[in-house]
C-alpha positions as a Markdown table, in Angstrom:
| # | Residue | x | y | z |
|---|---|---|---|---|
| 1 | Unk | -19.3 | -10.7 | 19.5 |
| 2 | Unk | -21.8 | -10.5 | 16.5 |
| 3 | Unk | -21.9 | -7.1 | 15.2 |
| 4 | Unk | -25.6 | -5.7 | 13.7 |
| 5 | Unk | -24.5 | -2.7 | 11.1 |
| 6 | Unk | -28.1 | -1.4 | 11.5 |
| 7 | Unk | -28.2 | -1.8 | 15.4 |
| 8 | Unk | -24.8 | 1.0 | 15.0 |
| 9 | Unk | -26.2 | 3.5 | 12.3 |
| 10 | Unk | -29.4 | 3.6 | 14.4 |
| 11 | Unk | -27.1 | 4.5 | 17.1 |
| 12 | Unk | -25.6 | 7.7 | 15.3 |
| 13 | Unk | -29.0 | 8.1 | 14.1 |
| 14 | Unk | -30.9 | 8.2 | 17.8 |
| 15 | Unk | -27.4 | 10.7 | 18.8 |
| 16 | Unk | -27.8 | 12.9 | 16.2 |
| 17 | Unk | -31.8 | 13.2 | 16.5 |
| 18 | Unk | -31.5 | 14.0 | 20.5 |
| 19 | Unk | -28.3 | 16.7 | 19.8 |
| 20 | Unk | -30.5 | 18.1 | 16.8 |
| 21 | Unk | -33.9 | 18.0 | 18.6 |
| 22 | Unk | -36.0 | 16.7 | 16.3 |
| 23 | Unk | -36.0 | 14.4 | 13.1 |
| 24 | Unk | -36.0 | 16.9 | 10.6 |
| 25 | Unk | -33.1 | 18.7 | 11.7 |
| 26 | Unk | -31.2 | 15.4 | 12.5 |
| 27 | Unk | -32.2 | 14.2 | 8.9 |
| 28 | Unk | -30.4 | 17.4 | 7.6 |
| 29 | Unk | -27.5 | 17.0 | 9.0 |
| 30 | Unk | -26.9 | 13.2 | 8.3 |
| 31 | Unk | -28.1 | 14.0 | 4.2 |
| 32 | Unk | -31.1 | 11.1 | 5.2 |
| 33 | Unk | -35.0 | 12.3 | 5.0 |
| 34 | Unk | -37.3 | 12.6 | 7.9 |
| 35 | Unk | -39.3 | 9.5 | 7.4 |
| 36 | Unk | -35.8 | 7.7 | 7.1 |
| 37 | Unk | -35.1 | 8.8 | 10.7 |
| 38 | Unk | -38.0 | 8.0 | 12.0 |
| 39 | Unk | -38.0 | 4.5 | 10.9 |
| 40 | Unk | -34.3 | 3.9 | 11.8 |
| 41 | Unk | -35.4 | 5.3 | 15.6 |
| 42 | Unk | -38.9 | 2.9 | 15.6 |
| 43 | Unk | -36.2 | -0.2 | 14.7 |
| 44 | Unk | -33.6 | 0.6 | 17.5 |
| 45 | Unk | -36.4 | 0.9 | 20.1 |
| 46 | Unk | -38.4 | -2.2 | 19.0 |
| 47 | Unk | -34.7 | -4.0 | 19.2 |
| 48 | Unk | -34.1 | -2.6 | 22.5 |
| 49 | Unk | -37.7 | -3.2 | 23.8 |
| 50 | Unk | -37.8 | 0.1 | 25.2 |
| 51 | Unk | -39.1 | 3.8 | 24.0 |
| 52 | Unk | -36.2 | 6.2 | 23.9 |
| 53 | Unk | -38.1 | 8.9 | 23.3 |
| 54 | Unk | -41.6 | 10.7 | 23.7 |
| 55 | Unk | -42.5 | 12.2 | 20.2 |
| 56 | Unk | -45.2 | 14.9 | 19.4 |
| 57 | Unk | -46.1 | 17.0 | 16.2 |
| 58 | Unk | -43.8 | 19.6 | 17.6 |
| 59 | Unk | -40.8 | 18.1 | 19.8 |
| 60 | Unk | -38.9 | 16.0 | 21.3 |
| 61 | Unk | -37.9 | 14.6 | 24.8 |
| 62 | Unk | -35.7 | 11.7 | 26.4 |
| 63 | Unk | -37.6 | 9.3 | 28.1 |
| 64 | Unk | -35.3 | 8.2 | 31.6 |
| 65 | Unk | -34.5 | 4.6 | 29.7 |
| 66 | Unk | -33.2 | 6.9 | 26.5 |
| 67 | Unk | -31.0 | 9.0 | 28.5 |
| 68 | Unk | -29.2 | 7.0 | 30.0 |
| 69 | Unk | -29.0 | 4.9 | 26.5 |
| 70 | Unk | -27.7 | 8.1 | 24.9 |
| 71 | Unk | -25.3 | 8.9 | 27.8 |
| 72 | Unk | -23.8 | 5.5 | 26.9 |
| 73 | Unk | -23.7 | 5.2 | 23.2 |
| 74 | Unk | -22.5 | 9.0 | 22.8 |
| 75 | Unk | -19.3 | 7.8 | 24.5 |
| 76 | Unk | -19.2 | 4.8 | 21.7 |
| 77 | Unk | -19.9 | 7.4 | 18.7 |
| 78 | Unk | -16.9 | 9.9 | 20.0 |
| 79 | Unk | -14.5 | 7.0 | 19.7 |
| 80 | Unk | -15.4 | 6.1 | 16.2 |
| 81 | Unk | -15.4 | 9.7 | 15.6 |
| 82 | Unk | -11.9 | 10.3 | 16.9 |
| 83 | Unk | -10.5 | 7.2 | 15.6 |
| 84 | Unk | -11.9 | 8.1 | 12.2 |
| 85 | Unk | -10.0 | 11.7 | 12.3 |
| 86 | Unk | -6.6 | 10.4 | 13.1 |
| 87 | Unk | -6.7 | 7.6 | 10.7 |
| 88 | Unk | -7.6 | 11.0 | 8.2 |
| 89 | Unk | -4.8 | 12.9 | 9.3 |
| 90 | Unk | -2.2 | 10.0 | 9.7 |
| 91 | Unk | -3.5 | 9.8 | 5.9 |
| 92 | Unk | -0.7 | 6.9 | 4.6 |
| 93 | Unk | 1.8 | 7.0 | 7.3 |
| 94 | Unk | 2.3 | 3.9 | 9.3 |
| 95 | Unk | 1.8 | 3.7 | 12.6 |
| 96 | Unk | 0.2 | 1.1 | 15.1 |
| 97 | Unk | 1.9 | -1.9 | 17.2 |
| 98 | Unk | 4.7 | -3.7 | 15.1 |
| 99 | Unk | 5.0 | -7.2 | 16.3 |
| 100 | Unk | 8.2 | -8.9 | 14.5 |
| 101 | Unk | 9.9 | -11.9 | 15.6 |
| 102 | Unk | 13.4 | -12.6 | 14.3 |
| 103 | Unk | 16.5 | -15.1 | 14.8 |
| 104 | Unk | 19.3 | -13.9 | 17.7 |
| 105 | Unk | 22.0 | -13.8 | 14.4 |
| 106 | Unk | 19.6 | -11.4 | 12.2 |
| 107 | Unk | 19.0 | -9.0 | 15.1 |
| 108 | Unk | 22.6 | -8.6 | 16.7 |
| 109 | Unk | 24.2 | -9.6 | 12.7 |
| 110 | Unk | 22.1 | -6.6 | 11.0 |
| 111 | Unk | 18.4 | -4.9 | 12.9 |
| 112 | Unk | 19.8 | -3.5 | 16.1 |
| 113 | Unk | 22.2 | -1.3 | 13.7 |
| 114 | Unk | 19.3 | -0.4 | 11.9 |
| 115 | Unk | 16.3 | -0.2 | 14.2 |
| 116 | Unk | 17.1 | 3.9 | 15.6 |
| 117 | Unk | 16.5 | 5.0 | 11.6 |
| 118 | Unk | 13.7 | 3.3 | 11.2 |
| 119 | Unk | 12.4 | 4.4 | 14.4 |
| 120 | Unk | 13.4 | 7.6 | 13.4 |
| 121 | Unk | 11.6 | 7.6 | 10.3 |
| 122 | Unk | 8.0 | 6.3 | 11.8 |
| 123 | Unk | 7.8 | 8.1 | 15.1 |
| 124 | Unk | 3.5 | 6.6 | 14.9 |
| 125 | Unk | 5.5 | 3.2 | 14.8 |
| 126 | Unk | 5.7 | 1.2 | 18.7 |
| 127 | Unk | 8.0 | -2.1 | 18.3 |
| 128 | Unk | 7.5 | -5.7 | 19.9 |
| 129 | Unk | 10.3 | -7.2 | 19.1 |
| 130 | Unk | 11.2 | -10.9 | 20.1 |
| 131 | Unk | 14.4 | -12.4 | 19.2 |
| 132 | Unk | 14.5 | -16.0 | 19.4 |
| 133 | Unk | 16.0 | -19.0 | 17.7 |
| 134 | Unk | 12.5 | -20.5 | 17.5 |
| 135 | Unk | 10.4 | -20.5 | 14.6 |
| 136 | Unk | 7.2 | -18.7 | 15.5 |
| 137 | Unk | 3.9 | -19.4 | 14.3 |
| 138 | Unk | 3.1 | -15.9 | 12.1 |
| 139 | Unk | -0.5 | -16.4 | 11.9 |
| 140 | Unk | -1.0 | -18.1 | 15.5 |
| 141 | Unk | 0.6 | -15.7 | 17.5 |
| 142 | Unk | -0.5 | -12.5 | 15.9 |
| 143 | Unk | 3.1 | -11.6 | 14.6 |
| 144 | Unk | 3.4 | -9.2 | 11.7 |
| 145 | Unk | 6.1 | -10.1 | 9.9 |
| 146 | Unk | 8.9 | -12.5 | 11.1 |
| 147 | Unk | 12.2 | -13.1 | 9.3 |
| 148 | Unk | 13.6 | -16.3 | 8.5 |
| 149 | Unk | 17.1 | -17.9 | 7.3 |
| 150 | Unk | 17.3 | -20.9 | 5.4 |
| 151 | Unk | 14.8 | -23.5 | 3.4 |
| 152 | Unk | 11.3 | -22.2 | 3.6 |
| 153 | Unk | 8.7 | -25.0 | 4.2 |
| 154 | Unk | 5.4 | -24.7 | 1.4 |
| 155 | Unk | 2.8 | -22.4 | 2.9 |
| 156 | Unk | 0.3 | -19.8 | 2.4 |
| 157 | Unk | 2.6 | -17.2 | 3.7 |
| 158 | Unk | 4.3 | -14.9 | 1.2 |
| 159 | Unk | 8.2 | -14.5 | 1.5 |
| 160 | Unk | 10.4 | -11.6 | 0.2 |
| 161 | Unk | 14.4 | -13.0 | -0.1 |
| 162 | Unk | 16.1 | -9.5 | 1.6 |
| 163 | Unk | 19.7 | -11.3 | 0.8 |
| 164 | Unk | 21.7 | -14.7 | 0.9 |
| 165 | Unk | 24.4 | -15.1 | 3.4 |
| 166 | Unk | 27.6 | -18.0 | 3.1 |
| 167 | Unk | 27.2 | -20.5 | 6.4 |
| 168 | Unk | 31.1 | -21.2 | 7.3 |
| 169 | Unk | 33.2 | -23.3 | 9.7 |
| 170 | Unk | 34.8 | -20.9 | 12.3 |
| 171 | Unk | 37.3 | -21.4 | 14.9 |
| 172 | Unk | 40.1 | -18.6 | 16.8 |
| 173 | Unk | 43.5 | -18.1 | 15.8 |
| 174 | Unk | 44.5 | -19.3 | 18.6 |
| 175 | Unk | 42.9 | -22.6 | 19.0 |
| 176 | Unk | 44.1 | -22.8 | 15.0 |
| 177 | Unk | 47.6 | -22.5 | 16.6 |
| 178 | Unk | 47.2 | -25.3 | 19.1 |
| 179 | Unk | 44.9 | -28.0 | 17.4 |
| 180 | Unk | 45.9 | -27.1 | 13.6 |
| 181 | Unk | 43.7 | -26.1 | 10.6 |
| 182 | Unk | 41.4 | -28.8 | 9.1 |
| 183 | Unk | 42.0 | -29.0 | 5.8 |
| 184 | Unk | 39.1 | -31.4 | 5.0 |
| 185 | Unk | 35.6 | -31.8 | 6.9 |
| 186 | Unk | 36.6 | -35.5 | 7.8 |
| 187 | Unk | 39.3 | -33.9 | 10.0 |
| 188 | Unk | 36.5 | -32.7 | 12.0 |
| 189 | Unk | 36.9 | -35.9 | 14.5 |
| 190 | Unk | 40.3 | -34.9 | 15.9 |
| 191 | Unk | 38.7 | -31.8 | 16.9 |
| 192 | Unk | 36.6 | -29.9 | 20.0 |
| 193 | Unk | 32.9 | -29.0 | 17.9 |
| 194 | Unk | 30.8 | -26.7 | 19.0 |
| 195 | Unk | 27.0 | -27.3 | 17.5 |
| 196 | Unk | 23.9 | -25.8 | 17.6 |
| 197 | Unk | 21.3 | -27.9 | 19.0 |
| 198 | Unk | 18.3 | -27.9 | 21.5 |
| 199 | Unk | 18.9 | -32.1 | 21.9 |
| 200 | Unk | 22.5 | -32.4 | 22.4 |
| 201 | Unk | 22.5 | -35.5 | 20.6 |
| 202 | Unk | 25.2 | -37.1 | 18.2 |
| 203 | Unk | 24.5 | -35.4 | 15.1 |
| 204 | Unk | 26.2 | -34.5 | 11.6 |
| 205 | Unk | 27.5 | -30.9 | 9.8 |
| 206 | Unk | 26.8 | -30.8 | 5.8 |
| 207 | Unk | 29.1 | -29.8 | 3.7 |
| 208 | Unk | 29.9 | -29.6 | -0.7 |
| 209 | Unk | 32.8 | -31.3 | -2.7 |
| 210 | Unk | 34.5 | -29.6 | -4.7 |
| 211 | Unk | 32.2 | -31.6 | -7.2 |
| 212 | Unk | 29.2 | -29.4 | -5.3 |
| 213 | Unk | 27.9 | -33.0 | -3.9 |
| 214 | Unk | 26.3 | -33.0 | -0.6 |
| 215 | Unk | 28.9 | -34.0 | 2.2 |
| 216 | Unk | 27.6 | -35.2 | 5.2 |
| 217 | Unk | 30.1 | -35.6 | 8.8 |
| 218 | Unk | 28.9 | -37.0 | 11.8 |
| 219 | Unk | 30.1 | -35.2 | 14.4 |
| 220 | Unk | 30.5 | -35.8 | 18.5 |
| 221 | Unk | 30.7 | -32.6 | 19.5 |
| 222 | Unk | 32.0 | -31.5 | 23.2 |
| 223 | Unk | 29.5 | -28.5 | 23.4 |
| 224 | Unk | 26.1 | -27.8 | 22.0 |
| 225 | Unk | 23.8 | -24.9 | 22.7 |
| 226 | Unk | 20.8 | -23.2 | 21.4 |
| 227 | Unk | 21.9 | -19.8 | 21.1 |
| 228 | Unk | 24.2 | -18.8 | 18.8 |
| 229 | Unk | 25.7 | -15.8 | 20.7 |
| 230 | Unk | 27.3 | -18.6 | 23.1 |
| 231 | Unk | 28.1 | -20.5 | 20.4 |
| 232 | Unk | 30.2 | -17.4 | 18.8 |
| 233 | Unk | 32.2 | -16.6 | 22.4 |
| 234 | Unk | 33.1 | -19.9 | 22.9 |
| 235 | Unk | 34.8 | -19.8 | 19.4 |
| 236 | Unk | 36.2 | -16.5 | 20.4 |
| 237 | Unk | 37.6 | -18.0 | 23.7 |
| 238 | Unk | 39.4 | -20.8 | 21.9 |
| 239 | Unk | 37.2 | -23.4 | 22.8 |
| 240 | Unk | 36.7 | -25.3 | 19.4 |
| 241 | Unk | 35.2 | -24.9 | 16.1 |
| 242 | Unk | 31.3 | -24.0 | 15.4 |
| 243 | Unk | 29.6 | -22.8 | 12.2 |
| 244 | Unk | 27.6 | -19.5 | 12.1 |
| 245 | Unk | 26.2 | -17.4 | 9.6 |
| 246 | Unk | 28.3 | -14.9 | 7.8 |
| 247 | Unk | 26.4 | -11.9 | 8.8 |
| 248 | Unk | 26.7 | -12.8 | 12.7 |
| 249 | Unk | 30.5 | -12.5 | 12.0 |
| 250 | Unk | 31.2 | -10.4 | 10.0 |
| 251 | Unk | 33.3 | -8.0 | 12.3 |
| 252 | Unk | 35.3 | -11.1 | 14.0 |
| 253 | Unk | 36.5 | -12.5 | 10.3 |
| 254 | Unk | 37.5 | -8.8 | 9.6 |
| 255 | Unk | 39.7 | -8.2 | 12.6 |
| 256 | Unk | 40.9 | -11.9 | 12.6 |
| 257 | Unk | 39.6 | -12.8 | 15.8 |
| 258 | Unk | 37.7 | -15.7 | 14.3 |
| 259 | Unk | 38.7 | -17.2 | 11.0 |
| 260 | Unk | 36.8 | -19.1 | 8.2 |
| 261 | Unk | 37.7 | -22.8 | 7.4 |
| 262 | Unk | 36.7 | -25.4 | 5.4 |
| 263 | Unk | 36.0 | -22.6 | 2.6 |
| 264 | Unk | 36.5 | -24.7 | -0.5 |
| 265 | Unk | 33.6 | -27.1 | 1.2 |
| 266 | Unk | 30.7 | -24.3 | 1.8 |
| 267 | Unk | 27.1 | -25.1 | 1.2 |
| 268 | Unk | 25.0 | -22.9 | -0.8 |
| 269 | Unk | 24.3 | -19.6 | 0.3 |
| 270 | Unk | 20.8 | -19.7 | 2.4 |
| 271 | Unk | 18.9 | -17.1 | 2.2 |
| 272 | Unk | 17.5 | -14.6 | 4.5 |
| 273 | Unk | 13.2 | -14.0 | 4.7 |
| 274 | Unk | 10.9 | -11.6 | 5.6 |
| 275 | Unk | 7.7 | -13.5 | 5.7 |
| 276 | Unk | 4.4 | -12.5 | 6.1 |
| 277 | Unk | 0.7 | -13.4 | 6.3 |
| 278 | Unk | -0.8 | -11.7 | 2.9 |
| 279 | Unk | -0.3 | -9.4 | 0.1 |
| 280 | Unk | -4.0 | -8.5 | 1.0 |
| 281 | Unk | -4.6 | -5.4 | 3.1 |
| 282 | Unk | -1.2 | -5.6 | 4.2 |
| 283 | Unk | -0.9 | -2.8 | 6.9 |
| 284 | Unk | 1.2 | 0.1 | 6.5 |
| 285 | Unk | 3.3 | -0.2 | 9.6 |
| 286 | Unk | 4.4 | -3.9 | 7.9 |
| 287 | Unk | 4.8 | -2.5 | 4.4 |
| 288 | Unk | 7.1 | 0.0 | 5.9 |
| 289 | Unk | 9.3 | -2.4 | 8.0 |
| 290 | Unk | 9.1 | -5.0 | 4.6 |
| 291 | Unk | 10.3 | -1.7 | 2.6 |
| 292 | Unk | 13.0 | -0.5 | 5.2 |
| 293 | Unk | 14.4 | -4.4 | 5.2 |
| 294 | Unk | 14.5 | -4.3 | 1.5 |
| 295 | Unk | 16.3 | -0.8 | 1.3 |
| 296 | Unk | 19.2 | -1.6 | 3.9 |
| 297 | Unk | 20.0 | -5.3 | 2.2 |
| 298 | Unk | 19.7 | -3.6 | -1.4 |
C-alpha cells in the first residue's frame, strides 16, 4: 500500500474544519492559518475528484459525498488518536507481541524457570514462544529475538553471548553398572549411542586430547532422534550413552541419575545467543527480554 503523508494531514485537516465549522476556527485549533486550511481542503478534494464541502463567506456545510467521507476517515483519525495516547502513557515500558524462538534444551534447561518473573515484570508483554530444535530464520519469519547454542554462522544479525555451557558424554548409573565406564572415546564402539540427528545416518562425536587436539569417533549408534528431551530419558532409562548440554542436566548430574563421562575429553565450552535483527530501533519489549536474559545468566 503506498502511503501519501499529505493525502493523511488533509484528512485531520477536512475532520477538524467540519467539527470546528469553519476554516478559521479549524486553523486555530491545529496552530495552521486560514489560507493553509483552505488550500490543504482544495488538494484533498481535487485528489478525491469530489467537493466535500459547500463554502460561503459565512459557513459551512457537508455536501452528501463529504459526509459520508468524514463518517469514514473520523473512524481512521480516532485510532491514531488512541494509539497515539497509549503509546504516551505506556511512556518506555514494553509491551506489544514478543515472538522468540528457542532450542527444547534452553527452554526446559533455563526460560520456563524464568518466564512467570518476567511475565510478572511486563504485564503489557503477550509471548509467542516456539521451541524447536530448528534454526529459524529471524528476519524471515518475523521473530524478535531467537537464542542460539553453539558456532554462529557470519551475518548481519547482532549476537549477545548470555553464558557458555560444557557439552558432556552421559549415560545412567545403571547402565554404567552393566556395560562399564568408557574411559577413552574410542571405547565408544563396544557401546549402545544414543545421537542426535534428523538423518539417522552413520556419523561421528568430537572430542579434545588431553593435548586440546580435535578428536573425531565415528559412531554407529543404535538410536538417534531429534529432540533432545527423548534423547535425555532414554539415558535416564538405561538405554545407552548420549551427549547433552550441561544446562539440560544439570539436576540429573546433581542427584546422580545421569553421570558425566569422558570428562578429561570435553570440547570447548559453546556458547549460548540471544540474537537479533538490529541495534537500530530495537523495540522495547526485545530490549526487555535481551535485558531479563542477561540479568538471570549474570
Amino acid at each position: 500500500m503506498k502511503y501519501n503523508r499529505q493525502l493523511f494531514e488533509g484528512v485531520v485537516l477536512y475532520c477538524a474544519v467540519v467539527e470546528q465549522d469553519g476554516f478559521t476556527a479549524a486553523a486555530k485549533k491545529l496552530g495552521h492559518t486560514a489560507s493553509h486550511v483552505s488550500k490543504e481542503i482544495a488538494r484533498l478534494e481535487k485528489r478525491l475528484g469530489t467537493r466535500l464541502l459547500n463554502r460561503t463567506t459565512r459557513k459551512i456545510s457537508l455536501t452528501e459525498p463529504g459526509k459520508a467521507y468524514y463518517d469514514s476517515v473520523r473512524r481512521l483519525v480516532d485510532d491514531a488518536d488512541a494509539m497515539e495516547q497509549r503509546l504516551q502513557a505506556l511512556g518506555d515500558r514494553p509491551f506489544g507481541e514478543l515472538r522468540m524462538s528457542v532450542p527444547v534444551v534452553f527452554a526446559h534447561g533455563c526460560l520456563n524457570g524464568w518466564l512467570p518473573e518476567f511475565l510478572d515484570r511486563y504485564p503489557d508483554v503477550s509471548l509467542r514462544l516456539e521451541v524447536s530444535e530448528r534454526r529459524a530464520d529471524i528476519v524471515a519469519e518475523g521473530f524478535d529475538l531467537v537464542v542460539r547454542i553453539g558456532s554462529l554462522p557470519p551475518s548481519d544479525l547482532i549476537a549477545r553471548e548470555l553464558f557458555r555451557t560444557r557439552g558432556i558424554a552421559v549415560a545412567s548409573p545403571g547402565y554404567l553398572e552393566e556395560f562399564g565406564e568408557p574411559m577413552h572415546p574410542g571405547d565408544l564402539v563396544n557401546h549402545c549411542l544414543i545421537d542426535f540427528s534428523t538423518q539417522g545416518a552413520v556419523g561421528s562425536w568430537s572430542f579434545s586430547d588431553p593435548g586440546e587436539r580435535d578428536l573425531s569417533v565415528l559412531i554407529e549408534p543404535r538410536i538417534c532422534c531429534n529432540d533432545a528431551k527423548t534423547e535425555k530419558a532414554l539415558a535416564l532409562a538405561g538405554r545407552g550413552v548420549t551427549r547433552l548440554p550441561e544446562l539440560f542436566c544439570r539436576d540429573e548430574l546433581e542427584n546422580g541419575n545421569l553421570v558425566a563421562i569422558l570428562t578429561a575429553f570435553e570440547r570447548p565450552p559453546a556458547g549460548v545467543h540471544a540474537v537479533y535483527a538490529s541495534r537500530e530501533n530495537l523495540p522495547t519489549k526485545t530490549r526487555a527480554m535481551i535485558d531479563f536474559l542477561i540479568e538471570k545468566t549474570a
